[in-house]
C-alpha positions, 0 to 999 in steps of 0.5 A: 744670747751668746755663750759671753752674755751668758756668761756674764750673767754668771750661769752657762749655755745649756751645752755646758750646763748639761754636758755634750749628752745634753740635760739628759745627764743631768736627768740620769744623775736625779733619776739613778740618784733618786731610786738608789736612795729610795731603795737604799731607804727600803734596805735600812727599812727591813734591816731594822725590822730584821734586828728587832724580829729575826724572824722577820721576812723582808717583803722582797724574800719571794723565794730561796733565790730572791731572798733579801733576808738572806743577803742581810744576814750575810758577813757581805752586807757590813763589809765596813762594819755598819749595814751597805745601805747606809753609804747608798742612803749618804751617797745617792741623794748628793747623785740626785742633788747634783743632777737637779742642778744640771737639769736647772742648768747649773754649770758645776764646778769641774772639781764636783765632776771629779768628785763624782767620777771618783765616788762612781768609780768606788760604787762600782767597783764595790757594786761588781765585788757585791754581785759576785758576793751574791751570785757565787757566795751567798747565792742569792738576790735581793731585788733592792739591790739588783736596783742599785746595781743599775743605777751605780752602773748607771751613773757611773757610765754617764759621769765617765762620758762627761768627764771624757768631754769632747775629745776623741774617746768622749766623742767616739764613745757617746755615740754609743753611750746607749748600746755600751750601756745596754751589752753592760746590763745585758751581760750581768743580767746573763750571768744572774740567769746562768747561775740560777738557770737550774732553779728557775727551769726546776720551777716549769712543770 
């Protein structure tokens, strides 16, 4: 069948339905979309345990550096005024939602693209701001939240690539799409690793 027969039956060709990374974007936006509500849910979940006792200890607080109660305790975690998980509990399930449909070959609109690059690019931005909050500020980390800085990354990486498309710098740059991804994660993991090295190593005996 040609991409005009296709068409006339009002859907799009695969390579138009999942981008020129294939349905693997699609699968990255239900995925990222997924696990960011999911923990997005666990936040709320223990903030409101947390209001009702104060002396509640999320299940995530190991330790005084991983410590969720203490990033939720903290001016940080209402930056608008209500509690950070919420805007994730909203945001992440349209992520997953829009990826269902580009996995079930959905063309979408290029006005949905652009509202998702420009609600990525809000994400992370707020999501790099957080993770200097909690390295350099609070000086804690809240495993829940290391997960939604992946998968905002995430996200927002692959949606750049398929809003760049196939001209020079969407072509040069998705042949790097894995290794690009890998040296962003890797360098936030070293900067959470250098910051609480003097912890961790004051563990060993």
């Amino acid at each position: 069948m040609s991409p005009l027969d296709v068409r006339a039956r009002g859907t799009a060709p695969p390579a138009e339905a999942g981008t020129f990374l294939g349905r693997a974007t699609g699968w990255i936006l239900l995925a990222g979309g997924s696990v960011g509500a999911l923990a997005a849910f666990a936040l709320i979940l223990d903030r409101i345990a947390l209001l009702e006792d104060p002396e509640f200890v999320p299940a995530c607080s190991i330790d005084p550096v991983l410590s969720c109660g203490s990033i939720m305790s903290s001016p940080q975690s209402e930056v608008f005024g209500f509690p950070n998980p919420l805007i994730g509990l909203l945001a992440f399930p349209v992520v997953a939602t829009l990826g269902a449909a580009v996995v079930g070959g959905v063309a979408l609109p290029r006005w949905m693209w652009l509202g998702l690059q420009v609600g990525a690019t809000a994400g992370v931005l707020f999501v790099h701001w957080l993770i200097a909050q909690s390295l350099y500020v609070i000086g804690a980390l809240c495993p829940y939240c290391m997960a939604v800085w992946v998968v905002t990354i995430t996200v927002f990486w692959y949606t750049t690539l398929h809003n760049l498309g196939r001209g020079p710098a969407g072509s040069r740059l998705a042949g790097y799409h894995g290794a690009v991804l890998a040296v962003w994660l890797v360098a936030v993991a070293t900067l959470v690793a250098v910051r609480f090295w003097p912890y961790w190593t004051g563990l060993l005996p």
